[in-house]
C-alpha positions as a printed Julia matrix, in Angstrom:
106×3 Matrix{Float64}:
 108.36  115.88  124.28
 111.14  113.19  123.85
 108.27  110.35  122.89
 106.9   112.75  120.44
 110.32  113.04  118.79
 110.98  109.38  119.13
 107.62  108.52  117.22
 108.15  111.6   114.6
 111.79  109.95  113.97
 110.08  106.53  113.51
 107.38  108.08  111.12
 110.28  109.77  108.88
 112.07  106.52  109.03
 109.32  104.33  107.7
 108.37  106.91  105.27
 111.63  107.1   103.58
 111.44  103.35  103.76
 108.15  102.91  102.27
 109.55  105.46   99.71
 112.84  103.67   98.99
 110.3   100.4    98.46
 107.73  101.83   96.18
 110.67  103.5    93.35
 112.26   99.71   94.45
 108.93   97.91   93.12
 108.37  100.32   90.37
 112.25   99.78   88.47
 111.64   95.82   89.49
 108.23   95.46   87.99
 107.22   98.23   85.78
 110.3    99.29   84.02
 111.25   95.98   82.46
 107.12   95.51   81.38
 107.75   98.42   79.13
 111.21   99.08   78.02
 112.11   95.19   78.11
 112.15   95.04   74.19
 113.72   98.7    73.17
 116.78   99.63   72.39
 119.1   101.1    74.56
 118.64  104.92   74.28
 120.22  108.22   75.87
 116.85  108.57   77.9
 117.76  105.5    80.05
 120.47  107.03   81.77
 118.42  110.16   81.77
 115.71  108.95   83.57
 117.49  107.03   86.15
 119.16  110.3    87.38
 116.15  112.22   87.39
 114.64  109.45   89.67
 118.25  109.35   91.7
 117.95  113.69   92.25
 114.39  113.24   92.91
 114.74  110.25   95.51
 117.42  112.57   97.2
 115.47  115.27   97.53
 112.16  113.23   99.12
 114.37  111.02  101.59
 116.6   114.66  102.37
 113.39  116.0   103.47
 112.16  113.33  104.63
 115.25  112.59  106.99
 116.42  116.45  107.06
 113.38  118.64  106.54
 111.79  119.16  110.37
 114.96  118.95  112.05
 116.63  121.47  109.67
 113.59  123.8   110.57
 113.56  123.28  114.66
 117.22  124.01  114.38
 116.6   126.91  112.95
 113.44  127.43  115.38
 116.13  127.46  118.0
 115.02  123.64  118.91
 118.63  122.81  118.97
 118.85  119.88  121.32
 115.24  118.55  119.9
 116.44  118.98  116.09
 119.65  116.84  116.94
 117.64  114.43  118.89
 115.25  113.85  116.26
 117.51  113.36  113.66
 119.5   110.71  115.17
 116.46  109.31  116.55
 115.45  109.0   112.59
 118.68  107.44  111.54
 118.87  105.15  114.18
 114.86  104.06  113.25
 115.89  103.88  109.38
 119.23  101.94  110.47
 116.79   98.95  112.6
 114.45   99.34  109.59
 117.5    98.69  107.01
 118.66   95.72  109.4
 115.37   94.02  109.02
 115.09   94.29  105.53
 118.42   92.79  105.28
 117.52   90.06  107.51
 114.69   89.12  105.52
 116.08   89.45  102.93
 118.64   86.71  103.6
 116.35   84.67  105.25
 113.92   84.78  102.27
 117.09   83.57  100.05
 118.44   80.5   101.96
């Protein structure tokens, strides 16, 4: 049971990685293709908070959503277990990413 909660917290951890790299790609390459030129409006802001709400929602369940439910499932030991399991995945996947990341700059 413990390697099937090891690879579900690695799943939900590259997930809400792959997540947090797609909106990434999309405000990086797509955004300034089309609004490069306009004027500054009210919808900017706008927009960028709908995507902020909506990015906390996917990543919350994404992070939150199965061990919320085998909490509640009486799972209490798994649901802890998993979670940290996930934020200690998404932390080695964040310390990559920052590695490359300076690696790809020097």
């Amino acid at each position: 049971m413990q390697r099937d909660i090891l690879k579900y917290g690695f799943l939900h951890a590259l997930l809400t990685a792959l997540y947090i790299g797609l909106v990434a790609t999309f405000i990086f390459y797509i955004v300034p293709m089309f609004f490069a030129d306009k004027p500054d409006t009210i919808f900017a802001p706008i927009m960028m908070l709908m995507l902020f709400v909506f990015s906390a929602a996917v990543t919350g369940t994404l992070v939150l959503g199965r061990p919320i439910l085998w909490y509640i499932d009486g799972k209490k030991k798994e649901a802890i277990y998993l979670l940290f399991s996930t934020l200690l995945a998404f932390f080695g996947i964040m310390l990559l990413t920052f590695t490359f990341s300076l690696v790809a700059t020097l």
